[in-house]
C-alpha positions as CSV (number, residue, x, y, z in Angstrom):
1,X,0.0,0.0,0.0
2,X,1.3,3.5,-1.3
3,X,1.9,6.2,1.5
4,X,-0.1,9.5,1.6
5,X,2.7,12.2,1.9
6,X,0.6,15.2,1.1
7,X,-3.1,16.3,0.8
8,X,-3.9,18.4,-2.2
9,X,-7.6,20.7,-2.2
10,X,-8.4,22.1,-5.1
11,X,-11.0,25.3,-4.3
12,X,-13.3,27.7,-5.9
13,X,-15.5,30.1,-3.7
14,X,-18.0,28.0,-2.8
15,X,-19.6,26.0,0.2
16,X,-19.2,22.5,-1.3
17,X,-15.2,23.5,-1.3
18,X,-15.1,24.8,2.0
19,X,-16.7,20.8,3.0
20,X,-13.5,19.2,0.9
21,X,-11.1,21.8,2.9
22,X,-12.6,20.4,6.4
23,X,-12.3,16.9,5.4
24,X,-9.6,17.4,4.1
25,X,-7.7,19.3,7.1
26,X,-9.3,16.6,9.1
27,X,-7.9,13.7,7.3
28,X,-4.2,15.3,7.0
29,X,-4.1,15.9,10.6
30,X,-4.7,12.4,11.5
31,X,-2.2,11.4,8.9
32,X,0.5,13.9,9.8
33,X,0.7,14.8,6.4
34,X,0.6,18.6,4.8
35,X,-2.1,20.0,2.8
36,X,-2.3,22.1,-0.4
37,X,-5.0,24.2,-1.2
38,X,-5.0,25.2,-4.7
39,X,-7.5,27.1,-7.1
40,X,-7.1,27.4,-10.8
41,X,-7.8,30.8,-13.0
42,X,-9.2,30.0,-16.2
43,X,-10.0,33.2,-16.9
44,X,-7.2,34.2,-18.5
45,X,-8.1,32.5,-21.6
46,X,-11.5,35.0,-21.8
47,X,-10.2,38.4,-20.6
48,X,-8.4,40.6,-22.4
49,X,-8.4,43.3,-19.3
50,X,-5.4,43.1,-17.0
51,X,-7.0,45.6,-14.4
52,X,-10.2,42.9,-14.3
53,X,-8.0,39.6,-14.6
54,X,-5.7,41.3,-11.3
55,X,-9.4,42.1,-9.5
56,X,-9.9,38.2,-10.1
57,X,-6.9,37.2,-8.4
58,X,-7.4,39.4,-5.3
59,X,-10.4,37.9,-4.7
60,X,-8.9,34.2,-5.6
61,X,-6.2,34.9,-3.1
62,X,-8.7,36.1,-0.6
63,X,-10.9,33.0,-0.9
64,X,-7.7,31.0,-0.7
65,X,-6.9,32.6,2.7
66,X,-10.3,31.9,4.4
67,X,-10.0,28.5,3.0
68,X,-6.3,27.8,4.3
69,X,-7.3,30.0,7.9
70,X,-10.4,27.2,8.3
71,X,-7.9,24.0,7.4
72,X,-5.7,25.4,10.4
73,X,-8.3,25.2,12.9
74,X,-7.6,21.1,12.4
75,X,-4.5,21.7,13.0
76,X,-2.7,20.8,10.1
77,X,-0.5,22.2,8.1
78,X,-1.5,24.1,5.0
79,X,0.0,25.7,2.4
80,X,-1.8,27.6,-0.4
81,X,-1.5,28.2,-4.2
82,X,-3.3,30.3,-7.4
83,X,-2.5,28.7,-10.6
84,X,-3.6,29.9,-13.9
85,X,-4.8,27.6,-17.0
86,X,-7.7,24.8,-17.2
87,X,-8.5,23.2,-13.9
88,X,-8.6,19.5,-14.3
89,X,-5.5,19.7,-16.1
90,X,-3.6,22.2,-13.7
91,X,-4.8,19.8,-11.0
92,X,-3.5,16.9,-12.6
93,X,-0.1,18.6,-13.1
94,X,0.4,19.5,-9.2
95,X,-0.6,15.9,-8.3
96,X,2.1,13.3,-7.2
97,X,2.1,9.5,-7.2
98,X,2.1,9.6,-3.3
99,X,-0.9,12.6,-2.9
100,X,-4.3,12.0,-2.1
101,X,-6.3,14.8,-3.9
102,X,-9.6,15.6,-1.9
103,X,-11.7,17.8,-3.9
104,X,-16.2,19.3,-4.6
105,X,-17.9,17.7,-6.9
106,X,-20.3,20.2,-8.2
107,X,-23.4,18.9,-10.2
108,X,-24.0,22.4,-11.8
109,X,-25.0,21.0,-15.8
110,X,-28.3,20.1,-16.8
111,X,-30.0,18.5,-19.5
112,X,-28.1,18.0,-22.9
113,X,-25.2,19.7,-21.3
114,X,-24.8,17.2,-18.8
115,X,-24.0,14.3,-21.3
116,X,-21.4,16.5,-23.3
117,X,-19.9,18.2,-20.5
118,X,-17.4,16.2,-18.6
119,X,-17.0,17.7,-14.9
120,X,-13.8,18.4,-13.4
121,X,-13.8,16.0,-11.1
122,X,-14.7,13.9,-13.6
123,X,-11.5,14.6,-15.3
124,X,-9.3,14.7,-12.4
125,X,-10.3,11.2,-11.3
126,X,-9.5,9.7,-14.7
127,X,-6.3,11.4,-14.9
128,X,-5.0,12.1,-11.7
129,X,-1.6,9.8,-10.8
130,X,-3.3,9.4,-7.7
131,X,-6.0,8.7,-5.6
132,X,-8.7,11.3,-5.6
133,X,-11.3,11.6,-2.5
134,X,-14.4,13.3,-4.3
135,X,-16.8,15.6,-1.2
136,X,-20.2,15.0,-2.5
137,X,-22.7,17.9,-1.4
């Protein structure tokens, strides 16, 4: 059995993240293990203002604090991190054989969009090089 060395969270601003963040805190404290708390900008791809795109990542970077201020009241150890590209695939890239990745899922497509719209989760759980923990709401 592969040892967990780190706990990676990807966020966004929501409630269903700030569940994975608690579980997640929880869990690393009872390993000993650190956690990561990412969030991924995929913005950039859409804007073409800097002064909007730098707004965005004030905010990001707030939401990021609050998230790593609740993982410390488990105790552990967290570390935090913005990222800019697609999310899935960012994710996937910060992963590492020995992480456990504890993330939302977020049921947010409907209809016709649901069957060609693959979530991130989704996606990270196909591709991940690890094992991935998925908080249902």
């Amino acid at each position: 059995m592969q040892e967990i060395k780190r706990v990676v969270i990807p966020v966004d601003n929501t409630d269903d993240s700030k569940k994975a963040v608690e579980k997640g805190a929880y869990l690393a404290k009872l390993l000993g293990v650190d956690v990561k708390i990412i969030t991924v900008n995929d913005t950039h791809q859409f804007m073409s203002s800097v002064i909007l795109e730098k707004k965005l990542e004030k905010e990001s970077l707030a939401f990021l604090e609050g998230f790593k201020k609740i993982g410390e009241t488990f105790g552990a150890n967290i570390e935090i991190e913005l990222i800019s590209g697609k999310p899935a695939e960012e994710i996937v890239k910060i992963a590492q054989e020995n992480d456990l990745i504890i993330m939302a899922h977020h049921d947010r497509t409907k209809g016709i969009d649901k069957a060609m719209e693959k979530s991130v989760s989704q996606e990270v759980v196909h591709n991940a090089p690890c094992s991935v923990f998925i908080v249902k709401n």
